[in-house]
Every structure is written in C-alpha cells, then in structure tokens.
N, CA, C and O atoms as a GROMACS GRO file, in nm:
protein
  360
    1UNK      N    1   2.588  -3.482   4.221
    1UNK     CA    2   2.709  -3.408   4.185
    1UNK      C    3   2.832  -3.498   4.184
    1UNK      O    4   2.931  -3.465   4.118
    2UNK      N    5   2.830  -3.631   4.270
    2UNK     CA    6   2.972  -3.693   4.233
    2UNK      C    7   2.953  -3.745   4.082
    2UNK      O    8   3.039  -3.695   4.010
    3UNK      N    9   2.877  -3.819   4.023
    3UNK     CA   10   2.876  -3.879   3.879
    3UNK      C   11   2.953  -3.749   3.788
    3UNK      O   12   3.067  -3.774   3.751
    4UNK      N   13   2.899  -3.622   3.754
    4UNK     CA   14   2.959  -3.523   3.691
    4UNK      C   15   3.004  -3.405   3.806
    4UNK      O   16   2.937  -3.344   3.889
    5UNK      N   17   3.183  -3.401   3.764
    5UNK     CA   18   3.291  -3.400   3.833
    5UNK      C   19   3.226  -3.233   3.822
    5UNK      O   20   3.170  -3.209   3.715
    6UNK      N   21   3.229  -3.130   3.913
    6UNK     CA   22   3.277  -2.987   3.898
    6UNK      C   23   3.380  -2.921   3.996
    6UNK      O   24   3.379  -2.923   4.119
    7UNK      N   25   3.476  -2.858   3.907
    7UNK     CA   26   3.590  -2.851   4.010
    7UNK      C   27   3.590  -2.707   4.092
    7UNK      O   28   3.510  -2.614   4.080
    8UNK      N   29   3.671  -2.714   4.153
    8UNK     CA   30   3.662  -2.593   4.231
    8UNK      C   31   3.661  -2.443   4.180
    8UNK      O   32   3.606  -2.334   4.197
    9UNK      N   33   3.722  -2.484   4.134
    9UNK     CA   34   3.747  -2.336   3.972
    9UNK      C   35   3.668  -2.303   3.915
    9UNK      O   36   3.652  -2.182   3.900
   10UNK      N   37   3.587  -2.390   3.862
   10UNK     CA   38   3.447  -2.338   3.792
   10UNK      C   39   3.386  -2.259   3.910
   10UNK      O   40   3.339  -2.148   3.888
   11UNK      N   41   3.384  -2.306   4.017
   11UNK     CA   42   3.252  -2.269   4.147
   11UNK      C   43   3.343  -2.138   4.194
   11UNK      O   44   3.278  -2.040   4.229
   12UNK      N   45   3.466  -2.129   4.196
   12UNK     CA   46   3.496  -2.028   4.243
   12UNK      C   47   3.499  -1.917   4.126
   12UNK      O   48   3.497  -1.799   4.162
   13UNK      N   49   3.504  -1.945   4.001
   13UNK     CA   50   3.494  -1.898   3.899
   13UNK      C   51   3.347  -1.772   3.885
   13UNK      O   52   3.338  -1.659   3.838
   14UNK      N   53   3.254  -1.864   3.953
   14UNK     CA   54   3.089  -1.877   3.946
   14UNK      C   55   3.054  -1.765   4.060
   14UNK      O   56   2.990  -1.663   4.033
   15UNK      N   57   3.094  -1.790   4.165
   15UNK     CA   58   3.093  -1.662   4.260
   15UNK      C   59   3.188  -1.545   4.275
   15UNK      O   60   3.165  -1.461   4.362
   16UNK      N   61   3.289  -1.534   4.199
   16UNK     CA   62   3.361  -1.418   4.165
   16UNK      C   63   3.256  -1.334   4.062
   16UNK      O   64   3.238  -1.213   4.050
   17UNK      N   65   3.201  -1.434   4.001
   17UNK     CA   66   3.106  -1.342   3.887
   17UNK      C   67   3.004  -1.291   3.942
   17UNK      O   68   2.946  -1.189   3.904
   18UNK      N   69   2.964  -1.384   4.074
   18UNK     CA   70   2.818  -1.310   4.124
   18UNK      C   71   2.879  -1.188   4.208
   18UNK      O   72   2.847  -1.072   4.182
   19UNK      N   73   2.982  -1.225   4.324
   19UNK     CA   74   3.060  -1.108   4.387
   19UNK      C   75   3.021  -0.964   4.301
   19UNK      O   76   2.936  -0.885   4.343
   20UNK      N   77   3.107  -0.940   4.160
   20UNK     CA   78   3.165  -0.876   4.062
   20UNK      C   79   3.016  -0.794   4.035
   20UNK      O   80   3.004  -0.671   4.035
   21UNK      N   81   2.875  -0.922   4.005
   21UNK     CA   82   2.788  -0.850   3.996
   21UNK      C   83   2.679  -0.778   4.068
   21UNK      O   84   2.612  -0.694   4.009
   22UNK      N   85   2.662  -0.805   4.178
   22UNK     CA   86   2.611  -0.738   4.293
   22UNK      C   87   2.681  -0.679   4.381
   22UNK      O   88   2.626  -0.610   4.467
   23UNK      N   89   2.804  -0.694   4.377
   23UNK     CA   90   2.891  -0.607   4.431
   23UNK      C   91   2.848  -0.579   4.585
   23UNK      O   92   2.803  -0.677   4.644
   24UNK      N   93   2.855  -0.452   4.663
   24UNK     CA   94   2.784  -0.455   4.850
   24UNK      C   95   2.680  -0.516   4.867
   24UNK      O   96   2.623  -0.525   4.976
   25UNK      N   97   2.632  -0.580   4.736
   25UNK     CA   98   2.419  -0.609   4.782
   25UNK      C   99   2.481  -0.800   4.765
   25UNK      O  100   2.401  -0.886   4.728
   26UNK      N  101   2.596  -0.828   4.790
   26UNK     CA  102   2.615  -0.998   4.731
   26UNK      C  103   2.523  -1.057   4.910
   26UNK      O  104   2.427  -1.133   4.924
   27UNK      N  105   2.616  -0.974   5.033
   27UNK     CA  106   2.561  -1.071   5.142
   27UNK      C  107   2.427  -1.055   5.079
   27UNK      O  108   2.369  -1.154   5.036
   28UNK      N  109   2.357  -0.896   5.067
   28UNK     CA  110   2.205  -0.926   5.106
   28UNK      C  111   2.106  -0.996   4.955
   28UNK      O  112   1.984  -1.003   4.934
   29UNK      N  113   2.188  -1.024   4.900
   29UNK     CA  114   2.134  -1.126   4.765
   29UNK      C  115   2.114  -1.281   4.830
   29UNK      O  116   2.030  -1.371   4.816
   30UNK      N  117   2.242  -1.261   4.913
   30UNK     CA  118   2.272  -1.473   4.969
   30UNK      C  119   2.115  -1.471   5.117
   30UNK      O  120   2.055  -1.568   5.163
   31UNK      N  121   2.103  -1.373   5.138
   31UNK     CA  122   2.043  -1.365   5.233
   31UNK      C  123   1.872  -1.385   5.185
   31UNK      O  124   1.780  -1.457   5.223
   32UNK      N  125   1.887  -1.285   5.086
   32UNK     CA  126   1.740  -1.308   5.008
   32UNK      C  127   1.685  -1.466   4.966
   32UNK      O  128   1.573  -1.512   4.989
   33UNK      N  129   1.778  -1.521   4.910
   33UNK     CA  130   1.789  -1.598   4.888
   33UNK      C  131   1.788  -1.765   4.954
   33UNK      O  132   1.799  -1.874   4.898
   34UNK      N  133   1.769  -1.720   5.113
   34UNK     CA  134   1.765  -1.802   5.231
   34UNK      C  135   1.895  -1.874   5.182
   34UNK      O  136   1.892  -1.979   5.117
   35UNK      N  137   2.001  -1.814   5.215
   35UNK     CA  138   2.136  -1.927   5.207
   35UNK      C  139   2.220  -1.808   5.333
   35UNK      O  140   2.245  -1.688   5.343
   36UNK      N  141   2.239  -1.944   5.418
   36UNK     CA  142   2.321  -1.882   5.521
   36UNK      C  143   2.513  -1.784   5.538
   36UNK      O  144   2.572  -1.710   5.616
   37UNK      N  145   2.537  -1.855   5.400
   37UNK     CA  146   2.686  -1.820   5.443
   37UNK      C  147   2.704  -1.829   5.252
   37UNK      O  148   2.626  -1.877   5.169
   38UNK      N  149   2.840  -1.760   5.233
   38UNK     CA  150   2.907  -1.784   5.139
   38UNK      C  151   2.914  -1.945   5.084
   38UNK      O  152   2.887  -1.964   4.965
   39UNK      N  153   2.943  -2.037   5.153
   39UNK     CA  154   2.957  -2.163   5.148
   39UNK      C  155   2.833  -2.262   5.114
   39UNK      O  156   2.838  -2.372   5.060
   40UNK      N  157   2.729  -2.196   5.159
   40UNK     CA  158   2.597  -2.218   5.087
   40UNK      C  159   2.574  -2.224   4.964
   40UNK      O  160   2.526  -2.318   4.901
   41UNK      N  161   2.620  -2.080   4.913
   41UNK     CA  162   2.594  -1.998   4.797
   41UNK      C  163   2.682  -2.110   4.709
   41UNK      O  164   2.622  -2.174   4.622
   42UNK      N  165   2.787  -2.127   4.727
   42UNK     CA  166   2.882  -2.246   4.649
   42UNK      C  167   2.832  -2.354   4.631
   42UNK      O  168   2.817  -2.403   4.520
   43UNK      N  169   2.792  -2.419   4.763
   43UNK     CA  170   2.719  -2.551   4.705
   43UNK      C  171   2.569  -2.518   4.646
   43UNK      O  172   2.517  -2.628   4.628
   44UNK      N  173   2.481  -2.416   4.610
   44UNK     CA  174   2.418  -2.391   4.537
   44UNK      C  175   2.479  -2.421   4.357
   44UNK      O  176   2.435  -2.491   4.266
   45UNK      N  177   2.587  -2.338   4.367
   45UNK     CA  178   2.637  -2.288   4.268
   45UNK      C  179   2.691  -2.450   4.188
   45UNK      O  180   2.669  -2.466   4.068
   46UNK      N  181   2.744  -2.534   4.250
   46UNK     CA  182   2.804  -2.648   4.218
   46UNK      C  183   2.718  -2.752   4.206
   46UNK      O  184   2.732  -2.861   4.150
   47UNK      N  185   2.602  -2.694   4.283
   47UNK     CA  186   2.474  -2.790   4.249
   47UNK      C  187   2.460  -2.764   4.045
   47UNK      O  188   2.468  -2.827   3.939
   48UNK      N  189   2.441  -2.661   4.086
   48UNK     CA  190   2.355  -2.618   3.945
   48UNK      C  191   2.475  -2.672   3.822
   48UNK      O  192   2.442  -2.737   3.722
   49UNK      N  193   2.609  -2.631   3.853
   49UNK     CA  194   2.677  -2.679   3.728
   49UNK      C  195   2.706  -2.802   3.705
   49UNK      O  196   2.778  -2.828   3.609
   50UNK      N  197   2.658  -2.907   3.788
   50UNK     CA  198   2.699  -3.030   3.795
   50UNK      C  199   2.552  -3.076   3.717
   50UNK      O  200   2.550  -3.187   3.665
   51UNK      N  201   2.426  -2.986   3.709
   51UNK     CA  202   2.316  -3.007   3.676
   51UNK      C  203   2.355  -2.992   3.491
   51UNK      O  204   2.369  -3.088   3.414
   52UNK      N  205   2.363  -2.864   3.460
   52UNK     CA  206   2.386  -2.850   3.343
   52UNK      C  207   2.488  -2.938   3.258
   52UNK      O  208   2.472  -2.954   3.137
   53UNK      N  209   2.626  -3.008   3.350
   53UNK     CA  210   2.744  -3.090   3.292
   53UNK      C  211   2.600  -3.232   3.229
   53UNK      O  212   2.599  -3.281   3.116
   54UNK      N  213   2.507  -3.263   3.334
   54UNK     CA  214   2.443  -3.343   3.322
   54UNK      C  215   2.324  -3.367   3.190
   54UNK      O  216   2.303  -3.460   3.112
   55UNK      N  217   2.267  -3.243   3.210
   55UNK     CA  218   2.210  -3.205   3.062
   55UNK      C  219   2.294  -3.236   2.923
   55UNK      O  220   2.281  -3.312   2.828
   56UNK      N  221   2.366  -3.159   2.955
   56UNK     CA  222   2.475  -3.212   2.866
   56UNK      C  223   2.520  -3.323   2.802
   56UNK      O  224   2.541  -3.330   2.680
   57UNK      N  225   2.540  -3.432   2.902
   57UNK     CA  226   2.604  -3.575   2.866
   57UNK      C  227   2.458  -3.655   2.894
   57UNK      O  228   2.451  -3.770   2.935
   58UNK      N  229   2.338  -3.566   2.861
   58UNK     CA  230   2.250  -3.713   2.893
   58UNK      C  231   2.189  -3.750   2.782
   58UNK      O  232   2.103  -3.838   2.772
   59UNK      N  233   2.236  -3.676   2.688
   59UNK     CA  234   2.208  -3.705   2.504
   59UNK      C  235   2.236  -3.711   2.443
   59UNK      O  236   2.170  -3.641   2.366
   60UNK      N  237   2.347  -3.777   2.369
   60UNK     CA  238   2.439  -3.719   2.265
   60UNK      C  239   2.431  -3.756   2.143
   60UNK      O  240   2.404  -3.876   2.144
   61UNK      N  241   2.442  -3.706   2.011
   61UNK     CA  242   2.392  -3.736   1.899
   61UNK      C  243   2.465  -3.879   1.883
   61UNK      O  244   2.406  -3.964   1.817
   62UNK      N  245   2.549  -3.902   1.922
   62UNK     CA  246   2.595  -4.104   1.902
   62UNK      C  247   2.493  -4.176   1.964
   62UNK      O  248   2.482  -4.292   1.925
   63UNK      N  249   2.379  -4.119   2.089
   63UNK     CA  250   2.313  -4.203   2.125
   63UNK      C  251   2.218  -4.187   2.090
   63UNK      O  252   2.139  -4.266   2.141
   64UNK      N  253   2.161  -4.099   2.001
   64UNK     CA  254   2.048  -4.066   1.941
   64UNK      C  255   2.065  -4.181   1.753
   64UNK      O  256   1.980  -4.246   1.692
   65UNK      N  257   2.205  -4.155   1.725
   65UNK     CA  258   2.225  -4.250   1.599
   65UNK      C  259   2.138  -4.408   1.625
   65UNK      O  260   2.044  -4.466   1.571
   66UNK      N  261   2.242  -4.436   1.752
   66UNK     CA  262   2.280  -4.578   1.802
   66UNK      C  263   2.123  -4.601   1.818
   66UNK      O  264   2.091  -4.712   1.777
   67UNK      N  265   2.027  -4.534   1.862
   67UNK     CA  266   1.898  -4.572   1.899
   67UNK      C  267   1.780  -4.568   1.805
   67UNK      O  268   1.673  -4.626   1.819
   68UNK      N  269   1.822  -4.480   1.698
   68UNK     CA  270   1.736  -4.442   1.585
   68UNK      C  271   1.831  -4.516   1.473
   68UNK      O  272   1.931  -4.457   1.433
   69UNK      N  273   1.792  -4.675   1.414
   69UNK     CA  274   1.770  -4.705   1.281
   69UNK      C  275   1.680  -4.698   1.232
   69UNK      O  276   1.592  -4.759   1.292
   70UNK      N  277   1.638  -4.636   1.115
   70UNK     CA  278   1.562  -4.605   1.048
   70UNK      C  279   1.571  -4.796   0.968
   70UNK      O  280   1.682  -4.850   0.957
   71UNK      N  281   1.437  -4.871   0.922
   71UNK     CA  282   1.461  -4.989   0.863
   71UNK      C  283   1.343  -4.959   0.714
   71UNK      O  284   1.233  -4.903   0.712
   72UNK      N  285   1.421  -5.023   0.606
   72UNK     CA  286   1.315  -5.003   0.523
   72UNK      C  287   1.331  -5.132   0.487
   72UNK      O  288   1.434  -5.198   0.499
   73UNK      N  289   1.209  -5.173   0.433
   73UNK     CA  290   1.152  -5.285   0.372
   73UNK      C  291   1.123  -5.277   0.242
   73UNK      O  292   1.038  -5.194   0.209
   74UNK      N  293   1.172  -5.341   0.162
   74UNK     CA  294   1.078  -5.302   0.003
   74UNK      C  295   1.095  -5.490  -0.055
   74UNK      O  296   1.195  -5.561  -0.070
   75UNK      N  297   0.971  -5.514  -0.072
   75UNK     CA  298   0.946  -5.672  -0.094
   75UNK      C  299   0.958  -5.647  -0.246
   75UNK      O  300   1.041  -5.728  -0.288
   76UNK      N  301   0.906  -5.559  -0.359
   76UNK     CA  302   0.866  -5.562  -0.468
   76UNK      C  303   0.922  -5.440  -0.536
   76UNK      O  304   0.879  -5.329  -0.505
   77UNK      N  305   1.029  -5.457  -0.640
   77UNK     CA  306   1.018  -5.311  -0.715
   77UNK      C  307   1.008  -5.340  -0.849
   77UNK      O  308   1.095  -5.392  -0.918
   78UNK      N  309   0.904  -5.306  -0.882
   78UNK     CA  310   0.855  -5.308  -1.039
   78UNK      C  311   0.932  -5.247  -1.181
   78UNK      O  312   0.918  -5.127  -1.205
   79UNK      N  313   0.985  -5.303  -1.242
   79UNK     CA  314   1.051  -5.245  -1.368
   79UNK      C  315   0.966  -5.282  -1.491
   79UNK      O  316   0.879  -5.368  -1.482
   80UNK      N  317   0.997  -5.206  -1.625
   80UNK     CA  318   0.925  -5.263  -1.727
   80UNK      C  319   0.973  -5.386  -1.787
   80UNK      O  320   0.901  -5.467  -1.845
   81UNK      N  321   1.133  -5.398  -1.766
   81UNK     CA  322   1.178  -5.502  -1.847
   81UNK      C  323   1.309  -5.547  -1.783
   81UNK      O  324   1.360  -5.466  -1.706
   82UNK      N  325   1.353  -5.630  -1.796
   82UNK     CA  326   1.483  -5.704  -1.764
   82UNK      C  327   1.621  -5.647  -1.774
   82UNK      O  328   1.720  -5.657  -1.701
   83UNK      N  329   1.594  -5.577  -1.900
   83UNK     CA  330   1.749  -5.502  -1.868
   83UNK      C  331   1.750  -5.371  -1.798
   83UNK      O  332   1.857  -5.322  -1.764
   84UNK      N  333   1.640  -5.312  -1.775
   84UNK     CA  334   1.590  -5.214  -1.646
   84UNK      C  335   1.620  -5.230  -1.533
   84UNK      O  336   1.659  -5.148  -1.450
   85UNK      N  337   1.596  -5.364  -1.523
   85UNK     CA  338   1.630  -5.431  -1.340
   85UNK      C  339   1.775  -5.438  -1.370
   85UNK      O  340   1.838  -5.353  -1.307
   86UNK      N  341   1.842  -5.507  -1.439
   86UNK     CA  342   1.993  -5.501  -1.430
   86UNK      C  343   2.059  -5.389  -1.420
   86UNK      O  344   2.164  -5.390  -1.356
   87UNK      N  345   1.993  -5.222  -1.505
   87UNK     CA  346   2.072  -5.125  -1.471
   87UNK      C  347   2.026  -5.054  -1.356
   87UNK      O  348   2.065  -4.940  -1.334
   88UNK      N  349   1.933  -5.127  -1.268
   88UNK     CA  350   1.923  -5.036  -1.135
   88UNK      C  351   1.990  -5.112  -1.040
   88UNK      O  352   2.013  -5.082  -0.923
   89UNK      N  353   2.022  -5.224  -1.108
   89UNK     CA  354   2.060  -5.373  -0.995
   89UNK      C  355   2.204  -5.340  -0.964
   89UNK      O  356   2.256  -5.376  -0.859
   90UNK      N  357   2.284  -5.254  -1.082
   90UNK     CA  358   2.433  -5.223  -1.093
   90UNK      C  359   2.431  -5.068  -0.979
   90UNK      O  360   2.535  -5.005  -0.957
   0.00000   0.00000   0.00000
C-alpha cells in the first residue's frame, strides 16, 4: 500500500458506504467477518483500494505499445515490370 498512495477520503469514503449499507447489522458484518474494530475494517478497506489503484497502473496501453513491435521482413517483392516497381516504389 505505500507504492500506490490511498488517501483517507477514499477509505473514509468506502466505509460510509458500507455504514449506509448495512446500516445496525455494520458491527455484526465487521464481526462476521473476523475484524475486530472499525479500524480493521479500514485497513481492510485501504488494503483492497490500494490493490485495485495497482491493477490499474500495472498495464498500460503505452506499455503494451512499447513492448509489442510488430517486425516485418519482406526480402523479395515481385512485379511484372520496371515501371510497376517504380509506381509502388513512389
């Protein structure tokens, strides 16, 4: 979690939503869940988004460019005649 930064806002962001959605059952959700305290539940929570920031930045189509050249080779291209090759040569 230090390499990808998550700030407090998101995490507090993250358990207002769980609060909001379990509403009286949140202790006995954290509880189900073998996490001792509210503060648990956060560093759960900051685990996971620091996971997904990570997903995120661990692929990005510049490094997919940068790593994929495609190389073609062509030793021979056959024309019928000379001024054929000059108008494909232009």
């Amino acid at each position: 979690t230090k390499k990808y930064k998550v700030s407090d806002d998101d995490v507090d962001r993250e358990v207002q939503k769980a609060k909001k959605q379990y509403g009286d059952q949140f202790s006995a959700v954290l509880e189900n869940n073998r996490l001792k305290d509210e503060a648990d539940f956060k560093n759960q929570i900051k685990f996971k988004l620091a996971m997904n920031e990570a997903i995120k930045k661990s692929v990005t189509e510049k490094d997919v460019k940068d790593h994929y050249k495609p190389e073609i080779k062509a030793s021979h291209i056959l024309v019928s005649d000379e001024n054929e090759a000059k108008e494909i040569k232009k």
